[in-house]
SEMAR-568473 format. One record per residue (C-alpha): residue in three letters; residue number from 1; x, y, z. Coordinates in pm, 1 decimal. Each point is the difference from the previous one (the first is absolute). Last residue first. Layout:
BEGIN
+------+-----+----------+----------+----------+
: code : pos :       xx :       yy :       zz :
+------+-----+----------+----------+----------+
:  Ala : NUM :        X :        Y :        Z :
...
+------+-----+----------+----------+----------+
//
This chain:
BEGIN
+------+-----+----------+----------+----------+
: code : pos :       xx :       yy :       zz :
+------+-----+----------+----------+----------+
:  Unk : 245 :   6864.0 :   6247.5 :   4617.4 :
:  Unk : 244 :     -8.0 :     23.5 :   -390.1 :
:  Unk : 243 :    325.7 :   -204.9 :    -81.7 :
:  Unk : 242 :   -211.6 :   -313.2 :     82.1 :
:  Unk : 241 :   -275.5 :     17.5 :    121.5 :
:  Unk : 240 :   -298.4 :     -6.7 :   -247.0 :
:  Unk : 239 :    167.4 :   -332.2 :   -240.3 :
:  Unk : 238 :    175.3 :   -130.6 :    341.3 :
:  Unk : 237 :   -357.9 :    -58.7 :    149.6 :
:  Unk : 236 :      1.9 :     -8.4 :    401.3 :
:  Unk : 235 :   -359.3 :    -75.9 :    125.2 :
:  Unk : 234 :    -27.8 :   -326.2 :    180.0 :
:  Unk : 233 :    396.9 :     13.0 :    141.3 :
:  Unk : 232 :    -19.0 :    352.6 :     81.4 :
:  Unk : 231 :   -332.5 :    -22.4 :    196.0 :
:  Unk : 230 :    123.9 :   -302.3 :    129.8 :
:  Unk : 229 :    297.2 :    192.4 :    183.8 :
:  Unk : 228 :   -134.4 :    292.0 :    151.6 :
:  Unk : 227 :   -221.5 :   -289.1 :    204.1 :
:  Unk : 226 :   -270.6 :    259.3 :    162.9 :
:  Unk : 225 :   -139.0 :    161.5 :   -285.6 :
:  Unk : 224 :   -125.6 :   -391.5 :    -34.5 :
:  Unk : 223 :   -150.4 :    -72.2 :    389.8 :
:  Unk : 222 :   -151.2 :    340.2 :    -20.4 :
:  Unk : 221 :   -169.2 :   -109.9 :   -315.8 :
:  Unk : 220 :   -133.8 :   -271.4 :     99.5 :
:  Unk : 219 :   -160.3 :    126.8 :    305.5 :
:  Unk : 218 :   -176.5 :    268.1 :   -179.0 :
:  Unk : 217 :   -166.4 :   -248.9 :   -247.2 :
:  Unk : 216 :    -82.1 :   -221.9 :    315.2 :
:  Unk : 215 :    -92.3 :    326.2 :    159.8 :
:  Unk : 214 :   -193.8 :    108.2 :   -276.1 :
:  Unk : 213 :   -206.7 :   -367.3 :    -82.5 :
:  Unk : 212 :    -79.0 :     20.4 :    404.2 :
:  Unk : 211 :   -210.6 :    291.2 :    -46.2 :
:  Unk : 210 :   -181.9 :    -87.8 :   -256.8 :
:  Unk : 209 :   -113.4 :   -307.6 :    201.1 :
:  Unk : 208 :    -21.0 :   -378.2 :     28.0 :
:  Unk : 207 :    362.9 :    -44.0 :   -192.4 :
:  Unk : 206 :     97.6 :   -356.4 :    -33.7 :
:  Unk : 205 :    377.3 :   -121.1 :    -95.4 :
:  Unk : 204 :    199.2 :   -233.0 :   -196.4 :
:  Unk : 203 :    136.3 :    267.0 :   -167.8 :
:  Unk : 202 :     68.0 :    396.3 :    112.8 :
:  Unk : 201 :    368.5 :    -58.5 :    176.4 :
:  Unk : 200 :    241.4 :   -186.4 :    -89.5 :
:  Unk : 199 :    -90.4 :    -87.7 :   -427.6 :
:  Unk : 198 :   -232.1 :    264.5 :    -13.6 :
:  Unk : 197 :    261.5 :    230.8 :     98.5 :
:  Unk : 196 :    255.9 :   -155.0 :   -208.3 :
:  Unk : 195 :   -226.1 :    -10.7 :   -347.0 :
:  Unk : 194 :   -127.9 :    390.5 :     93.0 :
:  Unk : 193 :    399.2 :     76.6 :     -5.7 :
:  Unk : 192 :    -14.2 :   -232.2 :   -307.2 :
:  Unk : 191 :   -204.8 :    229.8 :   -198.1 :
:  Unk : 190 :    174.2 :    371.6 :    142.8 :
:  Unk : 189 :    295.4 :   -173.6 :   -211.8 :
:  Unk : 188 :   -186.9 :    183.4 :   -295.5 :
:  Unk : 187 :    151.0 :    -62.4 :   -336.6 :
:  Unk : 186 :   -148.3 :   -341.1 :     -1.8 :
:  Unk : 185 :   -372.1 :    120.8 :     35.9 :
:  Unk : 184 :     36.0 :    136.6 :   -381.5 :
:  Unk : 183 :   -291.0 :     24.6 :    -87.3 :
:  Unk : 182 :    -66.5 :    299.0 :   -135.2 :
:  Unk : 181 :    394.4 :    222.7 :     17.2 :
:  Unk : 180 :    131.6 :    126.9 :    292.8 :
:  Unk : 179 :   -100.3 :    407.7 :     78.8 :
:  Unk : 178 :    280.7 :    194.6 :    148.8 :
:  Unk : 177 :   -114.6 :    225.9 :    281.8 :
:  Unk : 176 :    204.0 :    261.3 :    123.6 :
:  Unk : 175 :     49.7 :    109.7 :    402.5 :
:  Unk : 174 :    127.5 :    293.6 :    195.3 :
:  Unk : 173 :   -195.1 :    259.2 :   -111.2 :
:  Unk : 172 :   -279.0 :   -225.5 :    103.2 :
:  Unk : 171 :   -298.8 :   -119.1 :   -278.8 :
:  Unk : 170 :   -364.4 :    117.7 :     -0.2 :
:  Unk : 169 :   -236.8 :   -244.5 :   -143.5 :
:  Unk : 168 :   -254.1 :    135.2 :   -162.3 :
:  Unk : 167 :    187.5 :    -30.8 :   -399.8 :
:  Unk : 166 :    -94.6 :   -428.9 :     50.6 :
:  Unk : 165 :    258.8 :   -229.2 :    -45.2 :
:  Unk : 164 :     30.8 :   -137.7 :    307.3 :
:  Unk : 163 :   -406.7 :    -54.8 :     98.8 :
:  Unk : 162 :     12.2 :   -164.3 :   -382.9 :
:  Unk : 161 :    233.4 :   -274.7 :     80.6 :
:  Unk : 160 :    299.2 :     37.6 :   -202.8 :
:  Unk : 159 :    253.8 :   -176.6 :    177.3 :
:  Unk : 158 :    267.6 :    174.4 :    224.2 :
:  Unk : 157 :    404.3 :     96.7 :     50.6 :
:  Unk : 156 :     22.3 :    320.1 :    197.7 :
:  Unk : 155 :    270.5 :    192.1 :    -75.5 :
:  Unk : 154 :    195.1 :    171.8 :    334.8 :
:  Unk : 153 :    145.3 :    344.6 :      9.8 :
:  Unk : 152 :    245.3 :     35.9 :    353.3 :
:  Unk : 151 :     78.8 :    280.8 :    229.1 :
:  Unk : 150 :   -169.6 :   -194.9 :    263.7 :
:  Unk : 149 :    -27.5 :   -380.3 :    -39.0 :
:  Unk : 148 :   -349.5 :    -93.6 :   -204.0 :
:  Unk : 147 :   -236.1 :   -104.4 :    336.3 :
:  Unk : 146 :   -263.9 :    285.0 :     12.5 :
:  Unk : 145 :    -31.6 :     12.6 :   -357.2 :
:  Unk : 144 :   -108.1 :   -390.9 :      5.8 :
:  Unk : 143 :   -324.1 :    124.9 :    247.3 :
:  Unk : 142 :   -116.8 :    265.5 :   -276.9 :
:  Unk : 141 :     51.7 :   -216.3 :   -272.2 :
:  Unk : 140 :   -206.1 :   -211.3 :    229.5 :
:  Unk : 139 :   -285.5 :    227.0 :    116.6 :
:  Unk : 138 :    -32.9 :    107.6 :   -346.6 :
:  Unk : 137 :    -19.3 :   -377.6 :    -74.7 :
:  Unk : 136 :   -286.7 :     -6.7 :    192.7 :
:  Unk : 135 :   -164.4 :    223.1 :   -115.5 :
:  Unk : 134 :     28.0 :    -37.9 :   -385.8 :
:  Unk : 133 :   -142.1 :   -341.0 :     82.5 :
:  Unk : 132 :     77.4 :   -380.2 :    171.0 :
:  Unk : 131 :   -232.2 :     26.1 :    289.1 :
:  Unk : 130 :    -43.3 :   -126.4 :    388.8 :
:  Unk : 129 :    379.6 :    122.7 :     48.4 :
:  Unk : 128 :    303.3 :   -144.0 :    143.8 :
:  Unk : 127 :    305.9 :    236.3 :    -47.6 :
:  Unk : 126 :    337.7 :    -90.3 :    -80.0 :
:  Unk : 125 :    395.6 :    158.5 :    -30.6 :
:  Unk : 124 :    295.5 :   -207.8 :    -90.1 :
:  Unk : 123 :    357.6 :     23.1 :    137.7 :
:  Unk : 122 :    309.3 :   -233.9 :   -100.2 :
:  Unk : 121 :    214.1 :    249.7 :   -106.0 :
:  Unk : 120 :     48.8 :   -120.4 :   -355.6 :
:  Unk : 119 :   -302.2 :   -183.9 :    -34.2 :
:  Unk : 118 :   -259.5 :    284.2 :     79.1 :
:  Unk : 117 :   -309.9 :   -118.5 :     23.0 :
:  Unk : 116 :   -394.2 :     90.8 :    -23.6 :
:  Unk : 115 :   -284.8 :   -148.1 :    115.4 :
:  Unk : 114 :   -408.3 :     49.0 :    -25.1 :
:  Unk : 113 :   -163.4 :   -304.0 :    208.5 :
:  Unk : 112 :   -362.7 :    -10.6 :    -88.6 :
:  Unk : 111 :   -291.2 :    -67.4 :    144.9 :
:  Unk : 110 :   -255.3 :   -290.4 :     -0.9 :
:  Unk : 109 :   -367.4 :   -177.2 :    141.7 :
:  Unk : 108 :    -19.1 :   -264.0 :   -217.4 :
:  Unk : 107 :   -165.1 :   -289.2 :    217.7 :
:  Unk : 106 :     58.9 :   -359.5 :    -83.6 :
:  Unk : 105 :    269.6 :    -57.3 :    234.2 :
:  Unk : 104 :    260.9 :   -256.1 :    -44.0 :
:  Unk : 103 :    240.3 :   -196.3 :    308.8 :
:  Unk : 102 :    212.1 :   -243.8 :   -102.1 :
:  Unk : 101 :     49.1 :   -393.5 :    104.3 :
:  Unk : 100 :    323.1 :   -217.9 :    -96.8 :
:  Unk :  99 :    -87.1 :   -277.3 :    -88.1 :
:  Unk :  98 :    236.5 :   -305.8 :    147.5 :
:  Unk :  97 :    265.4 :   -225.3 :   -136.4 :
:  Unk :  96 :    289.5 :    172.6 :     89.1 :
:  Unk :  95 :    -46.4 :    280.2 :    251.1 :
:  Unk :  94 :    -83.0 :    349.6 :    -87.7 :
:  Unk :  93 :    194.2 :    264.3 :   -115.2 :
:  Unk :  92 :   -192.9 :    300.5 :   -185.5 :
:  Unk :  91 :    -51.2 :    117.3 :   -296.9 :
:  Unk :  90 :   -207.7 :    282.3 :   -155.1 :
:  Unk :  89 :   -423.1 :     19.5 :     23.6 :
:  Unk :  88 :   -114.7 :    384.7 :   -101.5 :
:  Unk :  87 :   -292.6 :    194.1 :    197.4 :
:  Unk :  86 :   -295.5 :     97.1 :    -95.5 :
:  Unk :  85 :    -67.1 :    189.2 :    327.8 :
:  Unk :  84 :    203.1 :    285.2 :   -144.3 :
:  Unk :  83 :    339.6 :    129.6 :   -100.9 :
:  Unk :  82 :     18.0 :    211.6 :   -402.4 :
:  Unk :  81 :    363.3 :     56.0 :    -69.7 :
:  Unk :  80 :    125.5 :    375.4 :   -127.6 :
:  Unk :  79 :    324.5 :     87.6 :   -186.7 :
:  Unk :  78 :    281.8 :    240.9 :     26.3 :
:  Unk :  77 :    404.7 :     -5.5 :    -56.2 :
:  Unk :  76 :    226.3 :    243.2 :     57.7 :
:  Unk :  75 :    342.4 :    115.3 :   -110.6 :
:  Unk :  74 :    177.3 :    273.4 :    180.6 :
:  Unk :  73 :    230.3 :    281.7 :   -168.6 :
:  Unk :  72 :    256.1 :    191.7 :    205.6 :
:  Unk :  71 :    -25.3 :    354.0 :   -132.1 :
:  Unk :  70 :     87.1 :    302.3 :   -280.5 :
:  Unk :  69 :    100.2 :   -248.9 :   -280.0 :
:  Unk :  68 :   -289.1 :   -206.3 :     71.6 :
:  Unk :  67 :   -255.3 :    298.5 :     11.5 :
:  Unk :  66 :    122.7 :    119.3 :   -354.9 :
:  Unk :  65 :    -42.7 :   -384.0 :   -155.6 :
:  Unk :  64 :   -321.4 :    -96.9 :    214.5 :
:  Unk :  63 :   -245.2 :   -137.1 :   -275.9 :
:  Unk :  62 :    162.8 :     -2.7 :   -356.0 :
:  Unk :  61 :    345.6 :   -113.8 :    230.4 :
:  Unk :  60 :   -208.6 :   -296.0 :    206.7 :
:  Unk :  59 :   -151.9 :   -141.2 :   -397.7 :
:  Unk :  58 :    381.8 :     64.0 :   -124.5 :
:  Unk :  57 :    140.8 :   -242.6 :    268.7 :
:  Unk :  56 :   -324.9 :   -196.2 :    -31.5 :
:  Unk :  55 :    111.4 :    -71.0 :   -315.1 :
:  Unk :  54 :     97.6 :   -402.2 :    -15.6 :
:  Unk :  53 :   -294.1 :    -68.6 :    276.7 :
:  Unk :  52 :   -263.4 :    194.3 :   -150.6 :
:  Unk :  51 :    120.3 :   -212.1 :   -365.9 :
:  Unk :  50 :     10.5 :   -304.6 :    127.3 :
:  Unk :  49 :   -385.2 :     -5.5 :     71.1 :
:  Unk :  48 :   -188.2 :   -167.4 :   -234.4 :
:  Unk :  47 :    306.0 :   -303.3 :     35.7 :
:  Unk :  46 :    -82.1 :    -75.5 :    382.2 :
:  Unk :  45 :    219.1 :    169.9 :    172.9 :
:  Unk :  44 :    380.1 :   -148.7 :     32.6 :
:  Unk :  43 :     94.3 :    248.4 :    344.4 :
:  Unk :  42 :   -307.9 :   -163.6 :    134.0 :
:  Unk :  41 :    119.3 :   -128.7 :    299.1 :
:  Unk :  40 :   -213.5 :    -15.1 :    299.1 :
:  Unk :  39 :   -116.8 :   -349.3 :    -57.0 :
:  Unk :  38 :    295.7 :   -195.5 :    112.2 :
:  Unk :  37 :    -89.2 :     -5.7 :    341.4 :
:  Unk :  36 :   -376.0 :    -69.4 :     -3.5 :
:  Unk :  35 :    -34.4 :   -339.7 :    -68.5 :
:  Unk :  34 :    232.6 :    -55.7 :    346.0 :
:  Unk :  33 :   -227.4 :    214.9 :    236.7 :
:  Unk :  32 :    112.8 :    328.7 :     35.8 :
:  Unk :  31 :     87.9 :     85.9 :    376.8 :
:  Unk :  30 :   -101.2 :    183.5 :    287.7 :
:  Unk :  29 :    136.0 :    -60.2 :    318.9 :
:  Unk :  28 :   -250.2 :    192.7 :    295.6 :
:  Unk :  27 :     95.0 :    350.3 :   -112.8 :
:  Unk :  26 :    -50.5 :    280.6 :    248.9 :
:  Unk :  25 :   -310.9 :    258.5 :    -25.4 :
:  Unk :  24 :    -22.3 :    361.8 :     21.5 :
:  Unk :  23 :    143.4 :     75.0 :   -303.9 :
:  Unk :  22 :   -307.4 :    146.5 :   -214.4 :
:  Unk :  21 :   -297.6 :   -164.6 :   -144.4 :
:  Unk :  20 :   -247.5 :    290.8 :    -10.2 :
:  Unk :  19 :   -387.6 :    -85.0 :    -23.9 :
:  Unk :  18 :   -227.8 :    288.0 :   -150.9 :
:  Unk :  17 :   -289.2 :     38.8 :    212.0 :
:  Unk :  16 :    -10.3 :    353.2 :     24.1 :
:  Unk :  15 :     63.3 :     80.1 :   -400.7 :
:  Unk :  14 :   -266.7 :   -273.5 :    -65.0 :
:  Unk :  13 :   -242.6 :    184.8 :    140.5 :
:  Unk :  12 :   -228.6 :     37.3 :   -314.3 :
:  Unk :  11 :     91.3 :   -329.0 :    -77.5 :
:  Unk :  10 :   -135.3 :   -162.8 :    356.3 :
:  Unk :   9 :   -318.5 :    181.9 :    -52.5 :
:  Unk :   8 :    -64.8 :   -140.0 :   -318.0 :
:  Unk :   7 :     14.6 :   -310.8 :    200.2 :
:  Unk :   6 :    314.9 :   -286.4 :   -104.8 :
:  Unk :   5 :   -126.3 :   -306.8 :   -141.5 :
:  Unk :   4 :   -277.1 :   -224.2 :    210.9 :
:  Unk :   3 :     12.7 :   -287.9 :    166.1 :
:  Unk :   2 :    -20.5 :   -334.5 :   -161.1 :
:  Unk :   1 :   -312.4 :   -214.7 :    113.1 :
+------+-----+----------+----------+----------+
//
């Protein structure tokens, strides 16, 4: 029988339980898979969305003009992945000839990996949390503010899922949101930083508790914030870098 979802209990303590991936552990070679490489680029859009693209210069001045003329301006991006016992299949190599055999779990106990990068320097900022609400992205925002370079302003790039646009949330002096347009998934490089963890680290893989969904979710994040490098090659966008950074 599945387990259960997260107790009531567990939510009401959520602010004690709340999972930090920070850089405690080394990389063990990362890399994006071959389908994944050229992915990252969506300096073309898809043609809905052009336009955000073309005039995100004047979107970034509506938003932060005084504050970028005053300091060093960071952009960010945010999104949230759902990790649980029903769990995703991705390649693997396996001799020629031969079936290959995968693990799956039936069960649907879940949490959910919130993330947020910074391309340019190469830095993100996540929490694992049992719930994707106003909460818990409080806890986020809250989590990213702790990571913007000091002295700086940074935008934060994210979709418009209701627990982020929502007047309860209470946003850092050092941060501004900038909502994406509805579906628009492609804007977001956030998407293939879940594709690459997935890819390495969450696939292929059985969870038998809660527990061991945050530290897998934990562990893959450490293992990204901890290659400088792929977070800039996943998440750099020339149309929201360049002359604005």
């Amino acid at each position: 029988m599945a387990s259960r979802g997260p107790s009531a209990h567990r939510r009401r303590t959520v602010r004690d339980r709340v999972s930090r991936a920070q850089h405690r552990q080394a990389a063990q070679g990362a890399r994006l898979l071959p389908y994944q490489r050229a992915a990252a680029s969506s300096d073309a859009g898809w043609p809905d969305h052009r336009g955000v693209q073309k005039n995100f210069a004047r979107t970034l001045d509506a938003h932060v003009g005084p504050i970028a003329r005053r300091k060093p301006m960071e952009v960010w991006f945010q999104d949230e992945a759902r990790i649980g016992q029903k769990n995703g299949l991705v390649r693997q190599w396996a001799r020629r000839g031969t079936r290959p055999i995968q693990p799956a779990d039936q069960r649907y106990e879940s949490a959910y990996l919130f993330g947020a990068i910074c391309p340019t320097r190469g830095v993100g900022a996540g929490l694992a949390l049992p719930f994707a609400d106003t909460e818990a992205m409080q806890l986020h925002i809250d989590e990213i503010a702790l990571h913007v370079a000091r002295g700086a302003h940074a935008v934060l790039l994210l979709d418009r899922a209701g627990w982020h646009t929502t007047d309860k949330l209470r946003w850092p002096k050092n941060i501004t949101p900038i909502l994406l347009p509805s579906r628009s998934p492609e804007l977001n490089p956030v998407e293939q930083v879940w594709q690459f963890l997935r890819a390495n680290y969450l696939s292929n893989r059985v969870f038998d508790t809660y527990q061991d969904i945050i530290e897998a979710a934990c562990d893959a994040w450490r293992r990204l914030i901890a290659n400088p490098e792929t977070i800039t090659s996943i998440g750099m966008r020339n149309w929201a870098h360049t002359g604005h950074t």
